[in-house]
C-alpha positions as CSV (number, residue, x, y, z in Angstrom):
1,X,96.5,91.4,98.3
2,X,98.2,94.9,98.5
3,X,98.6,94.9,94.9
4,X,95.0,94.9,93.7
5,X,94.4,97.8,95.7
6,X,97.4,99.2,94.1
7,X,97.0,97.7,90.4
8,X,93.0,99.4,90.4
9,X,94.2,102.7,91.6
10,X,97.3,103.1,89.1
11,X,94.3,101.5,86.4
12,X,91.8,104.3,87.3
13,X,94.6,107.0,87.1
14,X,95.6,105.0,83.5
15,X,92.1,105.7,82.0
16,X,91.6,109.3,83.9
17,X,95.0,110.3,81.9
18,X,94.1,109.1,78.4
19,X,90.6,111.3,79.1
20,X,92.8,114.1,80.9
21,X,95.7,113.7,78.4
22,X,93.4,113.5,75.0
23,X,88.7,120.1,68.7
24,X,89.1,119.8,65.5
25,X,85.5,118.8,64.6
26,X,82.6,121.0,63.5
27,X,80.4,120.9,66.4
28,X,80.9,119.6,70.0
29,X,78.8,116.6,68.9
30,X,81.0,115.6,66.1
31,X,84.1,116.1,68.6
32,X,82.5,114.3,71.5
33,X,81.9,111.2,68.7
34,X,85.4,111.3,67.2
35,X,86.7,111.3,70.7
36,X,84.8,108.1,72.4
37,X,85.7,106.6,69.0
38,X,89.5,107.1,69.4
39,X,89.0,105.2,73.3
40,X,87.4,102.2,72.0
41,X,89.8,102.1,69.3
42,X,93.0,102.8,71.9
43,X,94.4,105.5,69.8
44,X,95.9,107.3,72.5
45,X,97.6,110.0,70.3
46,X,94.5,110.8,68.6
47,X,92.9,110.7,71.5
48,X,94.3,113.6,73.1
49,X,94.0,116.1,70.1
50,X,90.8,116.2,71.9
51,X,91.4,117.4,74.9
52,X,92.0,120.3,76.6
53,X,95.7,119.9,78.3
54,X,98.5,121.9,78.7
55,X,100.6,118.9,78.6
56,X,101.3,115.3,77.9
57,X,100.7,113.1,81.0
58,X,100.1,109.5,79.1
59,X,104.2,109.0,79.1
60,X,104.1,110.2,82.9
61,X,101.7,108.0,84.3
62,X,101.7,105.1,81.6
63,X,105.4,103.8,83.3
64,X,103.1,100.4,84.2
65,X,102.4,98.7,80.8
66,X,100.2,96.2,82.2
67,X,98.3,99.0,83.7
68,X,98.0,100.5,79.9
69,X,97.2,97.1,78.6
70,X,94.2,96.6,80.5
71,X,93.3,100.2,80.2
72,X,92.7,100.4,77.0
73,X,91.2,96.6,77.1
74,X,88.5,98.5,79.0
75,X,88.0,101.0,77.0
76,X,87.8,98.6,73.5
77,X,85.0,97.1,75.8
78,X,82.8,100.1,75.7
79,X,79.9,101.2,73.1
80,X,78.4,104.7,72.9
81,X,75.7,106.8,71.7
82,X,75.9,110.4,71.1
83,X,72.8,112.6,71.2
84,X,71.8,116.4,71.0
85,X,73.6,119.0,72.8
86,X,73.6,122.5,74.1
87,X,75.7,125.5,73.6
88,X,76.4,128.4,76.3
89,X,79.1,130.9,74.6
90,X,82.6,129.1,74.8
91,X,81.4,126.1,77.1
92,X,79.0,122.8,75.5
93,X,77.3,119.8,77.0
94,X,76.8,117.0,75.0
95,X,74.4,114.0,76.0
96,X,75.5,110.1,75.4
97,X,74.9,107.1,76.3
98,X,78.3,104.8,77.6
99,X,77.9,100.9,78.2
100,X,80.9,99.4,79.5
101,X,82.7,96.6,81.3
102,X,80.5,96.8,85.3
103,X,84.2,97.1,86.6
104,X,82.5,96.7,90.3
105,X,81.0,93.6,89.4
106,X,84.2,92.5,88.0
107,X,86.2,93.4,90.7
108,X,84.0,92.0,93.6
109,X,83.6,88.6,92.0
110,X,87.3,88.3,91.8
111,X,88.2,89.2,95.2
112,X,85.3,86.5,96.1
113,X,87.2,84.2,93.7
114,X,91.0,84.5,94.2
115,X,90.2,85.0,98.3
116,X,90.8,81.6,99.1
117,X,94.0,81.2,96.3
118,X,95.6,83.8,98.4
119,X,94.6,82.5,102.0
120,X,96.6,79.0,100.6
121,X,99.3,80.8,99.5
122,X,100.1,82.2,102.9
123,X,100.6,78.9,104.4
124,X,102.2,77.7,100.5
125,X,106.2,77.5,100.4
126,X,105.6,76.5,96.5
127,X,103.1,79.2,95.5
128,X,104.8,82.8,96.0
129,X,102.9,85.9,96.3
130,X,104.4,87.0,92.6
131,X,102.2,84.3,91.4
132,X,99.1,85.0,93.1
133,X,99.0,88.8,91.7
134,X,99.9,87.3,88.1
135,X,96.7,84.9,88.4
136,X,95.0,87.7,89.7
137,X,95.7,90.2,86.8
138,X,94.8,87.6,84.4
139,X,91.5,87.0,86.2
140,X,90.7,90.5,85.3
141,X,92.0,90.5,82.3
142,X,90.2,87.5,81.1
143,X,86.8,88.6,83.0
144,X,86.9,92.0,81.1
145,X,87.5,90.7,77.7
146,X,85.0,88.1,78.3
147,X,81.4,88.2,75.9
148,X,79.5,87.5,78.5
149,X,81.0,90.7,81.1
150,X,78.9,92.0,83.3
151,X,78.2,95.9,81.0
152,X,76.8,98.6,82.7
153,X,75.1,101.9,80.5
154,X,75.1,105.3,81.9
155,X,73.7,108.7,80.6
156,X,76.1,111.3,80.8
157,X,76.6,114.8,79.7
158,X,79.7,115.9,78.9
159,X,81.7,118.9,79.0
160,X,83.6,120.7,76.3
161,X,85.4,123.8,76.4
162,X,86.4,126.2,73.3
163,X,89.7,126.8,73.3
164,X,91.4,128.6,70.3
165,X,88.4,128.7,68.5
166,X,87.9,125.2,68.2
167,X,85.7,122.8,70.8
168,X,87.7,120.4,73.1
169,X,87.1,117.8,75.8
170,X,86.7,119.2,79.0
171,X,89.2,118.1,82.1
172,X,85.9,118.7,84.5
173,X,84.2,115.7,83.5
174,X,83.9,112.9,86.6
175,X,80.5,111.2,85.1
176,X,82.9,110.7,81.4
177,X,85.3,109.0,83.6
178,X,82.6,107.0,85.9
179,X,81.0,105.9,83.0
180,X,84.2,104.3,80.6
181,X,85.0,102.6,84.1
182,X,81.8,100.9,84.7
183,X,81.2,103.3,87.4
184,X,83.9,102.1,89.8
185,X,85.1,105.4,90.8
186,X,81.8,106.5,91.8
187,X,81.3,103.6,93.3
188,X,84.1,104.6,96.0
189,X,83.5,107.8,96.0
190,X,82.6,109.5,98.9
191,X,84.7,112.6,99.6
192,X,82.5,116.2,99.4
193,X,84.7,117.9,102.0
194,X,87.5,118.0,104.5
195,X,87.5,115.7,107.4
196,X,85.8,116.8,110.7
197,X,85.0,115.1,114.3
198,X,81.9,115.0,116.1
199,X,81.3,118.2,117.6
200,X,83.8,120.2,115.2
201,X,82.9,123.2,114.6
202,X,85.5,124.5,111.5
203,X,87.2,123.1,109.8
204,X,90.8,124.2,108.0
205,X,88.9,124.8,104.7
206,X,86.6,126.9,106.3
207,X,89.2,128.7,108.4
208,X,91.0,129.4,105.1
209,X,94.6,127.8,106.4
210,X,96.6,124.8,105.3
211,X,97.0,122.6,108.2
212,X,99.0,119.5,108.6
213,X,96.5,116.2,108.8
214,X,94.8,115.7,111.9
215,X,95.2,112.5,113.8
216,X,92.0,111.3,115.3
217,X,92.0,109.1,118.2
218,X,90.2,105.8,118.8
219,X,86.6,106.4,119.4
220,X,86.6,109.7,117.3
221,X,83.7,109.5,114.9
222,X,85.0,111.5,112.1
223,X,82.8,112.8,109.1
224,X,83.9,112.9,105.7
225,X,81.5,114.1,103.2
226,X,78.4,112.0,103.1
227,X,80.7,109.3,105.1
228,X,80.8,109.0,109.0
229,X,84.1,106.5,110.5
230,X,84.4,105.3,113.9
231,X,87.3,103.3,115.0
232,X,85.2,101.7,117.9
233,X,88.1,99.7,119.1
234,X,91.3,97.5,118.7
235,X,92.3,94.4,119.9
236,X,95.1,91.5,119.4
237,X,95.0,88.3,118.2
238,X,97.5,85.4,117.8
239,X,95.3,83.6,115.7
240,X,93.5,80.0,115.3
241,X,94.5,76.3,114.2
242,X,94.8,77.0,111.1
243,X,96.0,81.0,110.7
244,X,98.5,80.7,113.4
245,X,100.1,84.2,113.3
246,X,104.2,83.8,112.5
247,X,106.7,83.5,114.8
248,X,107.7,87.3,116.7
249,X,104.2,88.5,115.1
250,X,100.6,89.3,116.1
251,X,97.3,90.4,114.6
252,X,96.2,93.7,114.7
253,X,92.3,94.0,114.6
254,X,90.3,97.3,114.5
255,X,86.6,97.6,115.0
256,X,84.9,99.5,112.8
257,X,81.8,101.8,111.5
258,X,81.2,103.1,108.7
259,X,77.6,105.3,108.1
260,X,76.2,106.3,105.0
261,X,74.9,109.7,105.5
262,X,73.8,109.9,101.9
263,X,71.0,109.4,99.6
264,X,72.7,106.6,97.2
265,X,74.1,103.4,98.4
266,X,77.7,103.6,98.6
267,X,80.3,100.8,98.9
268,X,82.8,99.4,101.3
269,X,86.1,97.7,100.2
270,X,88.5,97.3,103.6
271,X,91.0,96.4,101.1
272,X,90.8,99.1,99.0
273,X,89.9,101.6,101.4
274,X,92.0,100.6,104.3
275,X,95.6,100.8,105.0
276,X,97.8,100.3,108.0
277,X,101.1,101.6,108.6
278,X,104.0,101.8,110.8
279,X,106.5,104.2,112.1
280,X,108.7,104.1,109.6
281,X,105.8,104.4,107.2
282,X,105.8,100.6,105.9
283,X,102.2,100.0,104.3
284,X,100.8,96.2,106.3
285,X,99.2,93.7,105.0
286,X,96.3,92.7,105.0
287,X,95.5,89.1,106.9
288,X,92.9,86.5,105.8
289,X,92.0,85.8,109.3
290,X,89.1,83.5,110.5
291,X,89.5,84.7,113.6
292,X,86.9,88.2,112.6
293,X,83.6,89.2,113.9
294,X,82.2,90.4,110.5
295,X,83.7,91.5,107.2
296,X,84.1,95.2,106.6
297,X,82.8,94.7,102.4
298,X,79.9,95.5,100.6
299,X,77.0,97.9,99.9
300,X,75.7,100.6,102.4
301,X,72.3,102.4,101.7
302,X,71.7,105.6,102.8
303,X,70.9,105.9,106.2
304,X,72.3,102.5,106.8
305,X,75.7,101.6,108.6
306,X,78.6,98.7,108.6
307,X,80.4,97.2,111.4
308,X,83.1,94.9,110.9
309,X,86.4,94.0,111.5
310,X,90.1,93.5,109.4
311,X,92.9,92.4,110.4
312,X,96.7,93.1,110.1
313,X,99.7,90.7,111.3
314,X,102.2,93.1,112.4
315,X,105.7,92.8,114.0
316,X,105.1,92.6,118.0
317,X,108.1,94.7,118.4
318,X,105.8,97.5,115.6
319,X,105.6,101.3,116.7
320,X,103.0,104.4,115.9
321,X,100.7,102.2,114.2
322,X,97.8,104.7,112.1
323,X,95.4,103.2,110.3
324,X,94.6,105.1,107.1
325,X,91.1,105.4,105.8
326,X,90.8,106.4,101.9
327,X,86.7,106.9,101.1
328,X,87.5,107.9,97.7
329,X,90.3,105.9,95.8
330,X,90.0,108.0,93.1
331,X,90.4,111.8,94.5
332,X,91.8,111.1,97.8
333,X,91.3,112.2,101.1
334,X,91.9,110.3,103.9
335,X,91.0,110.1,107.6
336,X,94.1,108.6,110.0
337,X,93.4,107.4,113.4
338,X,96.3,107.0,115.6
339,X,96.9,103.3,116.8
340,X,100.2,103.2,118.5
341,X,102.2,100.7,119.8
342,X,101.9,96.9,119.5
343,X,102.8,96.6,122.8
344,X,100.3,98.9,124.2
345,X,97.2,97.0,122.5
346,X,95.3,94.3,124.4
């Protein structure tokens, strides 16, 4: 189920780069309206007459066409209302009103959905893994373009620049690109600052150097803007009855915590968010194992915390394991926590 992971974050980047990538109209109103109208209608090139950009970026990033396809089905999806708007010298903020596809929604109920198509295809000879992410990327496809989506409306304001005399879209403009994605990004995102451990007292921001990633160690409880991670343990498993793991191979299984030390509920994806790799910098999958004490997924309020477990089959014979954590899959940012050696794990 790598590829989800994969398939949302080159999707989110797809519809941050036709807003990034995308004034010729009177007032910032009328630009802010010609510009949500040229989303919904896909014009990509008219699009990014509206936006501030020193260059194009849609041919960069838009190498994945099925990535564009349902990019822009997203944003044919969405409905808007633009209001008043205020004016400070060369910078505006325009009010509006965005319903579109509730990508989270979306998103969760297919995970819940295709989960058990992709635990039978791991024990499947006649069902590859190719065919499992095709299914999957129609089930999103068809759920978004569906009458009945789940929508979700948000208020934003959004920014505009003036730039050669004429008003443009803004590049600083996270609740424009929240809202055309049903609020997925925001949804994830968690980052406000640079990593730190329990009883850290600077950290390289506030020291003013560039320093290579720290590796944390198990047990570290690691804060990450309003985000606290503990790896509370590891442990090995070779499985049950019926998620035997294969032959030379093992189950890697973290225990872990995750806090909200915020004021909005915030939500937990451990395949989204969490990654595994080895020495040689192969990305793991993911196991469906039964074999887990409670599922690292789903909503934290603030205050509240999750504990759960996720499991990895790895290679016995696997080296310098370091599990990755990403709390924003949008921005980036990651904590890594040193695992090590298969052969040192109990």
């Amino acid at each position: 189920m790598n590829l989800l992971k994969k398939y949302l974050s080159v999707l989110l980047v797809g519809v941050l780069v036709v807003i990034a990538g995308c004034s010729a109209g009177p007032t910032p109103k009328q630009v802010t309206n010609d510009f949500l109208k040229a989303l919904q209608d896909g014009d990509i090139e008219t699009a990014k007459t509206f936006v501030v950009s020193d260059k194009n970026l849609v041919e960069n990033y838009f190498e994945n066409e099925e990535a564009e396809k349902t990019a822009k089905l997203i944003l044919s999806r969405i409905t808007y209302e633009v209001g008043d708007y205020s004016v400070d010298g060369d910078t505006a903020v325009v009010n509006a009103k965005i319903t579109s596809p509730d990508l989270l929604r979306i998103v969760g109920k297919a995970i819940q959905e295709m989960l058990p198509m992709a635990f039978a295809a791991a024990f499947s000879e006649s069902t590859s893994q190719e065919a499992v992410d095709k299914m999957l990327e129609q089930y999103l496809e068809n759920s978004i373009s569906d009458p009945n989506a789940p929508m979700t409306t948000s208020q934003v304001k959004i920014n505009l620049v003036k730039a050669n005399g004429t008003w443009k879209i803004s590049q600083d403009n996270d609740d424009l690109l929240n809202a055309v994605t049903g609020n997925i990004a925001k949804a994830f995102s968690m980052v406000g600052n640079e990593p730190s451990a329990e009883g850290s007292e600077q950290s390289s921001e506030a020291t003013g150097q560039q320093e290579k990633a720290k590796i944390y160690s198990i047990g570290d409880k690691v804060t990450i803007g309003n985000v606290a991670i503990t790896v509370n343990s590891v442990r090995t498993s070779t499985g049950g009855e019926w998620d035997k793991a294969k032959e030379g191979h093992i189950y890697v299984i973290p225990d872990i915590t995750v806090e909200n030390l915020g004021d909005e509920t915030i939500n937990l994806s451990s395949m989204m968010q969490f990654s595994l790799y080895d020495s040689e910098g192969y990305e793991l999958n993911q196991a469906f194992l039964t074999d887990i004490k409670s599922s690292l997924d789903g909503e934290i309020g603030p205050s509240r915390k999750l504990r759960g477990e996720i499991a990895w089959e790895v290679s016995k014979d696997a080296t310098g394991l370091e599990l990755v954590f990403t709390p924003d899959i949008f921005r980036g940012g990651q904590v890594i926590y040193a695992i090590g050696d298969v052969a040192s794990l109990k």
